[in-house]
C-alpha positions in Angstrom: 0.0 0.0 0.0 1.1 3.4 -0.9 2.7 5.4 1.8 1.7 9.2 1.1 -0.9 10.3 -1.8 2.5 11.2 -4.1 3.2 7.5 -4.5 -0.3 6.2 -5.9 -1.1 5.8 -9.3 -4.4 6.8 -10.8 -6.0 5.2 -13.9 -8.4 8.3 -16.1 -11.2 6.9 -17.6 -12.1 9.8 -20.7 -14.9 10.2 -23.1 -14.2 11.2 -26.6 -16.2 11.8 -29.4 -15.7 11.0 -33.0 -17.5 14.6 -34.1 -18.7 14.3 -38.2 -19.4 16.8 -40.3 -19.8 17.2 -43.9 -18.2 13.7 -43.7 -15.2 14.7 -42.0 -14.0 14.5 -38.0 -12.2 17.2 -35.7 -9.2 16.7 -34.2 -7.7 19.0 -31.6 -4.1 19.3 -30.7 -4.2 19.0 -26.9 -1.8 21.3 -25.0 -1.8 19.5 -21.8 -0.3 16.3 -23.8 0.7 18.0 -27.4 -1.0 15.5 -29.5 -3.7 15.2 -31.9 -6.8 13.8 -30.2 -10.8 13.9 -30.7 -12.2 16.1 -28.3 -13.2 15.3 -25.0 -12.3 15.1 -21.2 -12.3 13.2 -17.6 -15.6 11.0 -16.2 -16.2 13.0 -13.2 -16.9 10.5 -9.7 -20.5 9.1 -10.0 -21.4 10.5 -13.3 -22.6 8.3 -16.4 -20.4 8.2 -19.6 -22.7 9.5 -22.1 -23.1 12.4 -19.5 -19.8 13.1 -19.7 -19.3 13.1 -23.2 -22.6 15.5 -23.2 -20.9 18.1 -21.0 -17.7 17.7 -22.4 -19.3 18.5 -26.1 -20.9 21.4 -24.5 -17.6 22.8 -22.4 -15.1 22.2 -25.2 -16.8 22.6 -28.5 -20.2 25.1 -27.5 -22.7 22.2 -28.5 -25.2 20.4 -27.8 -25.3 16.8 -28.5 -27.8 14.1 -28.1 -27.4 9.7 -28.0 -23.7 9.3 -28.6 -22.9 6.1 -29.9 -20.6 4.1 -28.3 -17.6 2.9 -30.6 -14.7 1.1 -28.3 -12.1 1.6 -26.3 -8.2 2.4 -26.7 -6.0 2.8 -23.7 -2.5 4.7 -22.8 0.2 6.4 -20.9 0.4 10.3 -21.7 3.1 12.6 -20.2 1.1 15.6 -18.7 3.3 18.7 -19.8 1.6 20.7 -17.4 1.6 19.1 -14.3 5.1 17.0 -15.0 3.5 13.6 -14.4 2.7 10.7 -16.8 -1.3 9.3 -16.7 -2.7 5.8 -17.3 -5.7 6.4 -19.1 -8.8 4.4 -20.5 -10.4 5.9 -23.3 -14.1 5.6 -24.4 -14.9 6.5 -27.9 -18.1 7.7 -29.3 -19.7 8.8 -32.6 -21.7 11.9 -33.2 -22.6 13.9 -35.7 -23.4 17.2 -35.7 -24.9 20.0 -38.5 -24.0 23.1 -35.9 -21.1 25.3 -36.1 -18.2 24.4 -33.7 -16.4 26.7 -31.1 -13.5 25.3 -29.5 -12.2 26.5 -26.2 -9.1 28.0 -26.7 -7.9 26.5 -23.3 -8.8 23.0 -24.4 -7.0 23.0 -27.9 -3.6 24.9 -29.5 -5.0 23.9 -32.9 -7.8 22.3 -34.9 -8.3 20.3 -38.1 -11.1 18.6 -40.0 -10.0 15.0 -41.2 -11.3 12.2 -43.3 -10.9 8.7 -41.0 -7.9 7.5 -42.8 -6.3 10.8 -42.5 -7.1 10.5 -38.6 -5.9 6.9 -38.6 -2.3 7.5 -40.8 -1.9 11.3 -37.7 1.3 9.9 -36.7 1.4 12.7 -33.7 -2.3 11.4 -32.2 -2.3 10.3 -28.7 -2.1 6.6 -27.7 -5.3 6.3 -26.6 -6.5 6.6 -30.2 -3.3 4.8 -31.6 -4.3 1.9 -29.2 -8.3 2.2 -30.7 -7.4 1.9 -34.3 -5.4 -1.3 -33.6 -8.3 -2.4 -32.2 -10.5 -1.9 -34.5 -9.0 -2.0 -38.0 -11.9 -2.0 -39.9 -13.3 0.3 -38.5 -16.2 2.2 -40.8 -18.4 5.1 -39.6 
């Protein structure tokens, strides 16, 4: 058992979302990691995913999104620039699509693109998570 709180290790479970539109899917370059990822963020204690994934859409993009559909899982260890300490993280992917224009917290992302899937899956600077999720799922079609 872990002696003082600096010694545990902490597993993240995060909700992403596969966002289409027009056919295409954002990707954000996250500043706390500096990767390309899909947009999304931490399941809070006690709350559902598909609730997180709601709020998250809502905090980080400015919209509202209804029934997420649940696509797998990838999983990985990130170095956290910020706060100097690597994460284990397990990362729940969703689909949604969406018709309504997009504002992305500047806070959340350095950058923003708009991607086909096979660009998304060839990103060579994504995050493992999503690395780990294509692997998984090689066929994957949406």
């Amino acid at each position: 058992m872990a002696k003082n709180m600096e010694e545990l290790k902490l597993h993240n479970v995060i909700c992403s979302a596969f966002v289409e539109k027009d056919g295409r899917f954002l990707m954000v370059l996250c500043p706390r990691f500096r990767v390309w990822r899909v947009p999304g963020g931490r399941l809070e204690f006690g709350e559902r995913l598909e609730d997180t994934l709601i709020r998250e859409m809502k905090e980080e993009l400015g919209i509202e999104i209804e029934s997420p559909k649940f696509i797998g899982w990838g999983q990985d260890n990130q170095y956290h620039f910020i706060r100097k300490v690597e994460t284990s993280r397990l990362l729940m992917f969703f689909h949604v699509k969406t018709d309504k224009e997009i504002t992305i917290d500047p806070g959340e992302a350095d950058d923003h693109k708009w991607v086909t899937l096979e660009e998304m899956r060839k990103e060579q600077k994504k995050e493992g998570g999503l690395t780990d999720f294509f692997e998984r799922n090689p066929d994957l079609n949406l």
